[in-house]
Every structure is written in structure tokens, then in C-alpha cells.
N, C-alpha and C positions, 0 to 999 in steps of 0.2 A: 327226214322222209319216212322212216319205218314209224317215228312217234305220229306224226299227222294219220297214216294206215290204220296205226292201233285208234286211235282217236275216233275216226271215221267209224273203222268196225265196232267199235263200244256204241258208236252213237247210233248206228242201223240195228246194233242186237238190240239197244233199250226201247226203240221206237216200235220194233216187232212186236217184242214182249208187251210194251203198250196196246198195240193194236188187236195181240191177242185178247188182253185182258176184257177191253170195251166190248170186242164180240162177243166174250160170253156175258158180260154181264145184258148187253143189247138180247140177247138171245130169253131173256126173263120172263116169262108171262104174267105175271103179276107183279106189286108193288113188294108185298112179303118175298116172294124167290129172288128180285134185288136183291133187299138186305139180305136173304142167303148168300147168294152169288158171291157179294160184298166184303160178307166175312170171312167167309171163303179163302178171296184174295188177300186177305190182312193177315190171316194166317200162316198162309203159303210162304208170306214174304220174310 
């Protein structure tokens, strides 16, 4: 039971983090602040 929870909770934190991620890179005004955005996140990780 406690292993399914922790499971569950990994798999909402990584979808989060996902969902973060898209909105900033969604939030880009051009093609070049992508690729900033982009590497940005390759960094970070």
C-alpha cells in the first residue's frame, strides 16, 4: 500500500514538473527564446 502512494506521488510530482516545463517553454515569443528556453531546461536537469 505505502509502495503504490510513493509510486502514485513520483508519478504526479514528474507530470507537474512536466507540465511546468511546457509552459515555460509555450510562453516563448520567438523561435530563438525556444532554443533558449530549451537549454535552459537541459541544464537545469
Amino acid at each position: 500500500m505505502v509502495a503504490y502512494l510513493l509510486s502514485k506521488l513520483g508519478e504526479w510530482i514528474e507530470q507537474a514538473d512536466q507540465d511546468r516545463r511546457e509552459a515555460y517553454v509555450a510562453m516563448a515569443k520567438d523561435l530563438a527564446d525556444i532554443e533558449r528556453r530549451m537549454i535552459h531546461l537541459d541544464a537545469e536537469a
